[in-house]
N, C-alpha and C positions, 0 to 999 in steps of 0.2 A: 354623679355619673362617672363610671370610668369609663377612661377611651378606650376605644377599638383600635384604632390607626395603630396598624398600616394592614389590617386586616379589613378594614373596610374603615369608609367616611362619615365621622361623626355627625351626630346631628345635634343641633341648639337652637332653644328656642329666644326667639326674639322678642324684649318687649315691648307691646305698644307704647304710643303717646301717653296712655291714661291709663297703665297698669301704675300700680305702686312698688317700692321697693319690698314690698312682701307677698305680693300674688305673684311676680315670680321674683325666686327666693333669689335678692342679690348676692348673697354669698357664696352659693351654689354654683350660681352662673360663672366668676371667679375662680372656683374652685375648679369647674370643668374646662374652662378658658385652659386655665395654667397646666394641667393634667394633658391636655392634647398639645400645646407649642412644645412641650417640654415629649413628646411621643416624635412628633416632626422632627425636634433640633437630634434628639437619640438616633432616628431613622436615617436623617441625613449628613449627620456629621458635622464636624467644622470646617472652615476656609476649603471654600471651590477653589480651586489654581487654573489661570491661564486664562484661557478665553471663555471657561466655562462657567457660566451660572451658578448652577447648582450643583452638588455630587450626583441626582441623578444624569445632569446628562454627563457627565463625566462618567459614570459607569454605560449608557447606553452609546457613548462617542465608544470606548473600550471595546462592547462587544460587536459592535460593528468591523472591528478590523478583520482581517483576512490573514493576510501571510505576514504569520508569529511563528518564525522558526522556533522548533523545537518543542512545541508541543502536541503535536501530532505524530504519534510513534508508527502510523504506515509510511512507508517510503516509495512513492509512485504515485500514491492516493490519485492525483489527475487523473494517471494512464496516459502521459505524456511519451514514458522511454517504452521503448519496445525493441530493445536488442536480439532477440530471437525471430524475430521474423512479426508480422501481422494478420495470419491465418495457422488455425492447425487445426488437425485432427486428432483427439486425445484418444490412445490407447486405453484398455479397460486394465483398471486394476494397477494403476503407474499412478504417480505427481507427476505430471506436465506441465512445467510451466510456462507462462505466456507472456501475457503482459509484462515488464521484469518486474521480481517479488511476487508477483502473484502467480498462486495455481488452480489445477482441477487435476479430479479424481472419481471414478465411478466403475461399479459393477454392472453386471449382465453382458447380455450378446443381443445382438441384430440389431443395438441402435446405431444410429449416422448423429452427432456430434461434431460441431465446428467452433471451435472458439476464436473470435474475431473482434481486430480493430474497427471502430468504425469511429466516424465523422461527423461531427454537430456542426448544421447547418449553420451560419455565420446569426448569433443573437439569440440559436435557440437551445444556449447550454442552461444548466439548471439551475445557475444561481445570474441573478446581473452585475454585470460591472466584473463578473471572472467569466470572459474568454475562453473557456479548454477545448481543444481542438479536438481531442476526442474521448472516447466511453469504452466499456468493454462488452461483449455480447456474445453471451451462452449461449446456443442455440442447440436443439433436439429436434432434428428434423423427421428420423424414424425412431420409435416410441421404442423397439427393443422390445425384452422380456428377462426376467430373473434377477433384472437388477434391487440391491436392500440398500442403495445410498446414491445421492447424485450431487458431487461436492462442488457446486455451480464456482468458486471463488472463494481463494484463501489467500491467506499472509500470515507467514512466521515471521515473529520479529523476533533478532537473535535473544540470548541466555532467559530463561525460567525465572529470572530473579525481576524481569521486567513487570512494576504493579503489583508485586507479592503481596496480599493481605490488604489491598487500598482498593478503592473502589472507582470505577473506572465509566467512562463512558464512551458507547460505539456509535457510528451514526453515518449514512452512506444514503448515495440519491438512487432511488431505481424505477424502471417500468418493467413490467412486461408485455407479453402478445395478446394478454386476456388476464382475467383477474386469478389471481395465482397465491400459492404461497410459498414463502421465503426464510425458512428457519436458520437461524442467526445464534453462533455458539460460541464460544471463549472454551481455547484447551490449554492444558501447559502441563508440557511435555518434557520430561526430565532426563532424555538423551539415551545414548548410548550408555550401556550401567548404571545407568538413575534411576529411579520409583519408575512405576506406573502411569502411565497418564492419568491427569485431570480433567474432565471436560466437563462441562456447564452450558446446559440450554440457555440462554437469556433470552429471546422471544422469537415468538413465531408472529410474521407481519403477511397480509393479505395485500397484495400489488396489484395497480389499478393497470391503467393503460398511457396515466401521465406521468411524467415525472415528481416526484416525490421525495421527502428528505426522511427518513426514518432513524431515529434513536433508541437507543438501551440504556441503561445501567447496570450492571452488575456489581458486586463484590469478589473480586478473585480470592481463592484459598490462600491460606498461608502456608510457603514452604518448610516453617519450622517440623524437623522430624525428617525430611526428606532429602535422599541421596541426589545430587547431579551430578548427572554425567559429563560422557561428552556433546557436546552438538546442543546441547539444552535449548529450548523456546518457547515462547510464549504466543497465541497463534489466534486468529480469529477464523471462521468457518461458514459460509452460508450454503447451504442446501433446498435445494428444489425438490419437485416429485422424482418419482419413479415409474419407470416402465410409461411413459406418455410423451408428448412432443410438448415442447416446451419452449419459450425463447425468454430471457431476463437480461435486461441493459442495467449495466454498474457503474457509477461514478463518484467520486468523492467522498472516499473510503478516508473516513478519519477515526483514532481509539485517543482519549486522553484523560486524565487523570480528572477526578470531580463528576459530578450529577449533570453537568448541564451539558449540551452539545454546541459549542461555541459556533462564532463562521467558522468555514473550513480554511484551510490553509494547508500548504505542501509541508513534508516532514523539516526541509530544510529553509525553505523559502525562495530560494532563487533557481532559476533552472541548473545553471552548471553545478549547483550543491544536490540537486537530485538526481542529476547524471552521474553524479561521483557515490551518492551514496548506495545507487543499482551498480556499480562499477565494483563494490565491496564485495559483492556476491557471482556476479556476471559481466563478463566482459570477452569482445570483439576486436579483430581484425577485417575490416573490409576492403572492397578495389569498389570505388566510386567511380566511373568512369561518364561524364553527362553529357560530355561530348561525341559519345559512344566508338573512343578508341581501345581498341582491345588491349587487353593484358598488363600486368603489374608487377611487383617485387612487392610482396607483405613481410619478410622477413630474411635477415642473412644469418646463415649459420655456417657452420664447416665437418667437414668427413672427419670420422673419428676411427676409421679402419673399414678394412668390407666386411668384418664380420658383426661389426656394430652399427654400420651405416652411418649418417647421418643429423645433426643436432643445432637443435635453434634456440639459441635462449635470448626471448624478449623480453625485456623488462615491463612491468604491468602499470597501467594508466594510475593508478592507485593499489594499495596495499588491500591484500584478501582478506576475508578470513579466515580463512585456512589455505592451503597449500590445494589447488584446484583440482577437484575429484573426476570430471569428465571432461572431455573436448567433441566436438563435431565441427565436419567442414564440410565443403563443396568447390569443385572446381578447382581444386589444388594440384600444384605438380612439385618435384625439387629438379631444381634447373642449377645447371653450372653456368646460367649467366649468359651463354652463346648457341652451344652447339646442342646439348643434352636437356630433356626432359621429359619427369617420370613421374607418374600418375602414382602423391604420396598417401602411405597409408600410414595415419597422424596418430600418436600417440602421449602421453602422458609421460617423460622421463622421471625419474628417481633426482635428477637435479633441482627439479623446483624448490621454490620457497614460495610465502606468502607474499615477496615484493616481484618475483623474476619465476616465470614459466619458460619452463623448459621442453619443449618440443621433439619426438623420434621423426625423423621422416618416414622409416620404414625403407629405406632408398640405400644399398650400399655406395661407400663414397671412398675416395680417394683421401688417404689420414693426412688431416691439415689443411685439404684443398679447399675455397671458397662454397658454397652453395646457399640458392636464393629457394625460399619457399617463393613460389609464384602461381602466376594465372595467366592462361589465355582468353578468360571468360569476360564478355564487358560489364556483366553484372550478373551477381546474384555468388560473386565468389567470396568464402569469406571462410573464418577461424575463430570459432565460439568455445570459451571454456568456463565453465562453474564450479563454483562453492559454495551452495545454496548449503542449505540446512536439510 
């Protein structure tokens, strides 16, 4: 007999009290004894170490772990940080992004579109024994018309060269409002003066109404042959219907190398390593105020003449990746501190780098004089700049 093992469980037969050693063949029996221990000791290996028994549970204690920095190439995957806000309304035909690292994108007119934070009830997140406070949630509340893409959820993870030619695995928890589907694509994208994009379906999944863990495999192309540019990435994509109403909840958005879909775990594993690594691409100034006293100083800078106005260079919580391509704010003034303030109109100076942002107020000033970016707002003031991809 040859073995089977570990494709399945050998069988052998027993002999009775009052077989002879020729009705069943002793030799045989021997022969297949030794062919299967010798299939186990191959399967399982030598010396278990530690507390463990055998190599399997030492491989199943392994893949029980959760949070294994660094092999998780999304960064947010929870949907813990939300530097932009925790509601929006996406424009058609834009990347908006939300959650931090993550966006949406979609054509047509006359739909209502909300993408929102929300909040898992205390026990009833997707996995046990991981806690995450919250999920993300597309929602289509008017159906629209003319739209040909509805980009529910995405993440570029930076340069092109991430996974080139290796084979990867995707894998994220979702519901939706009814049973739905959810097309799930790997692109890589080779920048400003690079090739062409690359994009690959990897599967399309049918969403019930509970929560669910769904995986892929694919193979990403190889970039041999191929120009990169600037900005290069490597991107994942899910997409929803079109032109209908719609609602899809996301959570634990993980891509890693190999066939299998491990537990999840955060890109970096500790909270303040995934606030720093959303801080690479986006990052804030707030006026926190809980005691709800009005007004703050987010920033000091100085007049640089009245024909140039005004300038604030903050140094940034962490290093960019690039030199920061937009800003928005609310509630902002440039105040001299006492007597004067002036409702600024913020811009982007030519001073920046990728460690220190540099600030216009838009405000002419007095050359050399002191000046505070501030707020009279108790909440909701604040100074958002990116370098998203």
């Amino acid at each position: 007999m040859t073995t089977t093992y570990p494709g399945t469980i050998d069988t052998f037969t027993n002999p009775a009290s009052t077989d002879t050693l020729a009705s069943v063949d002793h030799a045989a029996q021997h022969d297949n004894i030794n062919d299967a221990v010798k299939a186990v000791e191959t399967t399982l290996g030598t010396n278990p170490q530690g507390s463990f028994s055998t190599v399997a549970a030492r491989v199943a204690s392994a893949e029980s772990l959760t949070r294994i920095a660094g092999k998780n190439a999304i960064i947010n995957g929870d949907f813990k940080v939300w530097q932009r806000g925790t509601t929006f309304t996406p424009a058609i035909l834009t990347v908006v992004y939300t959650a931090d690292r993550f966006s949406c994108n979609r054509d047509g007119t006359g739909a209502t579109v909300t993408v929102s934070q929300q909040a898992f009830t205390p026990g009833t997140a997707p996995v046990a024994g991981y806690e995450a406070p919250y999920f993300y949630r597309y929602a289509q509340t008017v159906a629209g018309s003319g739209g040909t893409y509805t980009n529910v959820c995405s993440q570029r993870i930076e340069d092109v060269r991430t996974y080139a030619g290796q084979t990867i695995t995707m894998s994220f928890w979702a519901k939706a409002d009814s049973a739905r589907t959810l097309q799930v694509q790997a692109r890589q994208s080779f920048g400003s003066g690079g090739s062409a994009d690359n994009a690959v379906v990897a599967n399309t999944f049918t969403l019930s109404t509970s929560w669910t863990r769904y995986s892929v495999s694919l193979t990403l192309a190889s970039i041999s042959g191929k120009t990169i540019g600037t900005g290069s990435w490597f991107g994942i994509e899910m997409y929803g219907g079109t032109n209908t109403t719609q609602t899809f909840d996301i959570w634990g958005v993980q891509v890693e190398p190999g066939t299998v879909a491990t537990g999840f775990s955060t890109a970096t594993g500790t909270l303040q390593g995934e606030l720093a690594a959303c801080q690479r691409y986006c990052q804030s100034l707030n006026v926190l105020n809980p005691n709800g006293v009005s007004g703050g100083f987010l920033a000091m800078g100085a007049g640089i003449g009245p024909s140039s106005g005004t300038e604030f260079a903050i140094p940034l919580k962490v290093n960019m990746r690039a030199v920061p391509s937009s800003v928005t704010y609310n509630s902002i003034s440039v105040s001299n501190g006492y007597t004067t303030n002036t409702a600024a109109t913020i811009t982007i100076s030519n001073h920046s780098t990728s460690d220190t942002i540099s600030l216009s107020g838009g405000v002419a000033g007095t050359l050399g004089a002191v000046y505070w970016l501030a707020t009279s707002a108790i909440s909701n003031a604040y100074i958002l700049w990116s370098a998203e991809l």
